[in-house]
C-alpha positions in Angstrom: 17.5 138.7 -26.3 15.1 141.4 -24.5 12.9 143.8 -25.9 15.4 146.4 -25.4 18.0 143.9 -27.8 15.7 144.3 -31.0 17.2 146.5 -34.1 15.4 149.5 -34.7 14.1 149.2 -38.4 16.0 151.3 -41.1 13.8 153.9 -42.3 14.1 152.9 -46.0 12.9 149.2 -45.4 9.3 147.6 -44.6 9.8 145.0 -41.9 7.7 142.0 -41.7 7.7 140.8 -38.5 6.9 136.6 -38.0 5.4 135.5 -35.1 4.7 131.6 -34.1 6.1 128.1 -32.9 8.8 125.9 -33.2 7.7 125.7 -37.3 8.6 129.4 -37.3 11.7 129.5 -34.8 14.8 129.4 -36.1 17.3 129.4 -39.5 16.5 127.5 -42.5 12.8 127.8 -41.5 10.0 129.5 -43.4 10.6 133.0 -42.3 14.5 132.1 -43.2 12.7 130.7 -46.8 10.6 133.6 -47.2 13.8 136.5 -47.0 15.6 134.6 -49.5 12.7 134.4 -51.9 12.3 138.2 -51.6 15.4 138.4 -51.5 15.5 142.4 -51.5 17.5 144.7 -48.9 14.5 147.3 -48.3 12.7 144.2 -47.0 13.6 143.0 -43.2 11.9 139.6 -42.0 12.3 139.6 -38.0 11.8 135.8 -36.6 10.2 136.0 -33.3 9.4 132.1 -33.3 8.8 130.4 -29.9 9.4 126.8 -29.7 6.8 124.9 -28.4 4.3 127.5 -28.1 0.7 127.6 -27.7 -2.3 129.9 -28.5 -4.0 128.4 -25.4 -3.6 129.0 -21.8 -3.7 125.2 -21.0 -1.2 122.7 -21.9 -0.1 118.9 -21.1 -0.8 119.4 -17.1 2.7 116.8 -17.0 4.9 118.4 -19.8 3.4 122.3 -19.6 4.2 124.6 -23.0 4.4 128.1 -22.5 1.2 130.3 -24.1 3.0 132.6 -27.0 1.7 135.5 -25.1 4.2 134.8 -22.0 7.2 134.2 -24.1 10.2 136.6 -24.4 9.7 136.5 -28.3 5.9 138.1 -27.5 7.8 141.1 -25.4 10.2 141.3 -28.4 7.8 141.4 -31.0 5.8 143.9 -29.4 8.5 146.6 -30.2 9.7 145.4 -33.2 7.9 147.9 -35.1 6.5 146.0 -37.7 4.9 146.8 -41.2 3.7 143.7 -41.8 2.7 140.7 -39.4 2.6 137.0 -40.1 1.5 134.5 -38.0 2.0 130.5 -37.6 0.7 129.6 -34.1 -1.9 126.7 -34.1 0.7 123.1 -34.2 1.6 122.8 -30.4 -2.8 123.3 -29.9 -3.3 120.7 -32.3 -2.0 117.9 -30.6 -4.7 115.5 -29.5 -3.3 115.5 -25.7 -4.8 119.3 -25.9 -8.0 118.5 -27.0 -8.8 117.0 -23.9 -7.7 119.6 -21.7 -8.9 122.7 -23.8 -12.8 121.5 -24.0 -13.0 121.8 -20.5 
């Protein structure tokens, strides 16, 4: 999917628009969790998860991870028109092989 691919929003509905990594891409996740507890048709939740992504601009110099910021799901998200933003980015930085290479 390209920017061009996302839904407009219908004009009677508040979308919320979920941005993050592999914990946020995908069905049966918590954006997938949080649309069935609202459970309401003038709410849209619109996943733009990236698996394996990273707040930082470094990675694991052998196994490199995309920052969210150069993903396709960034590009999408940009138009998506949102009413509300949530945000899980933070797990893929986390990971002590980062550490490392992020205090330099």
């Amino acid at each position: 999917m390209k920017p061009k691919d996302v839904p407009k929003k219908s004009p009677d509905s508040v979308r919320i628009s979920v941005i993050g990594d592999s914990i946020t891409n995908g069905r049966g996740h918590w954006p997938q969790k949080l649309a069935d507890l609202i459970n309401s048709p003038y709410i849209e939740i619109a996943d733009f998860g990236a698996s394996g992504s990273t707040i930082s601009k470094s990675a694991f110099p052998d196994k490199p991870m995309k920052p969210y910021r150069f993903t396709d799901q960034w590009e999408m998200f940009k138009v998506s028109d949102p009413d509300i933003v949530m945000f899980m980015l933070g797990s893929c930085d986390s990971k002590l092989e980062n550490w490392a290479i992020n205090s330099r």
